[in-house]
C-alpha positions, 0 to 999 in steps of 0.5 A: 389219596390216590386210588394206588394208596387206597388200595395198599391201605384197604389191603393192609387193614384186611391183613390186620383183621385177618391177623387178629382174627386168626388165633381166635377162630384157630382155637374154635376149629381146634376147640370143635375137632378136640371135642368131636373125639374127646369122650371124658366129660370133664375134658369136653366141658373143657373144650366147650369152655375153650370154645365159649372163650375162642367165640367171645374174643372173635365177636369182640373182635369184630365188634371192634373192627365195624367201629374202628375201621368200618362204616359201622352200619346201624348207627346214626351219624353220633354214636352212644360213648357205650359202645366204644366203652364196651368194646374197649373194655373187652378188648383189655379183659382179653389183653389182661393185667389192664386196668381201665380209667375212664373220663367220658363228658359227652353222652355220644361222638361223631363216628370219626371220634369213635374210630379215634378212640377206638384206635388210640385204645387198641394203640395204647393196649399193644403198648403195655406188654406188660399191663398197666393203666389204660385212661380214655378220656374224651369231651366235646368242646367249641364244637369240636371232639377232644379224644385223649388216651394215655397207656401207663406201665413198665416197658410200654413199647411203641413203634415209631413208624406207628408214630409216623403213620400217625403225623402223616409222614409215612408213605402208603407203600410202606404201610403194613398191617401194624401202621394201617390203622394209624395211617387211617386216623391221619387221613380221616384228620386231615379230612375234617382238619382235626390234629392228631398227636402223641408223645411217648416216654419211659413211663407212658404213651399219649394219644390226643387228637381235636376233630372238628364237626 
């Protein structure tokens, strides 16, 4: 990757942060004005409820984005399956009308499967617009990670240039904060040799990848 790529990338996953965080951390700044000049205790118990509300999403959020994009400082080079299972979790109780299934066989992953999953699972949450199924699936195997997440639902929706970032194929001058992270997965693949695949139809999208090491 050459610096100018970097740089576009880091960029764009700054503006997706930024984008993710804005609606919760907008909500406590309005939560806290709401109850600086609200006086009737019901409407202040509401704000506060508001508040707790706003501030979970945002620790949830960037729970995610330390795992998902970060170096995820504090681990080891494996990470426990319960933390991505806890931040996944989350992030479909915020998502709603998403049930979760699970099919973990690895007590811990290597932090790049971590991001995978991690990545898949946000991937897969914006494609039921609607709710739906969410499985998230993963296994070591002949020395190898197998991450495999599959989004059900009706209407899933899933861009393509999502798809392309994904196989590589889209250039770093048209990434935005959308594709940035699928662009990610593509280098940090190509960096262990792994493969990374997906298949989209009417009623599911599917998400697999085999990262060696």
């Amino acid at each position: 990757m050459h610096d100018t790529d970097a740089i576009t990338l880091a960029s764009q996953l700054c503006s997706r942060l930024c984008h993710d965080l804005l609606s919760p951390v907008g909500a406590l700044s309005n939560g806290l004005e709401l109850l600086a000049d609200e006086e009737d205790p019901e409407m202040r118990q509401r704000c506060l409820e508001l508040l707790e509300q706003s501030a979970r999403t945002s620790a949830n959020k960037l729970k995610f984005f330390r795992l998902a994009y970060g170096a995820a400082g504090g681990f080891g080079d494996r990470v426990d399956v319960t933390e991505p299972k806890a931040v996944i979790e989350a992030l479909a109780a915020d998502a709603k009308r998403v049930e979760i299934n699970w099919a973990i066989a690895t007590d811990s992953l290597p932090k790049p499967a971590v991001k995978v999953m991690l990545n898949y699972a946000q991937m897969g949450l914006d494609a039921l617009v609607r709710g739906g199924t969410l499985d998230v699936g993963a296994e070591r195997r002949d020395g190898a990670s197998e991450i495999v997440v599959r989004a059900a639902g009706p209407k899933v929706a899933f861009d393509v240039s999502v798809g392309k970032a994904l196989e590589g194929l889209l250039p770093a001058d048209g990434l935005s904060g959308r594709t940035a992270p699928a662009y990610m997965l593509s280098i940090l693949a190509d960096s262990c040799e792994g493969e990374l695949q997906y298949q989209l139809s009417e009623e599911a999208l599917v998400l697999g990848a085999v990262l060696p090491g």
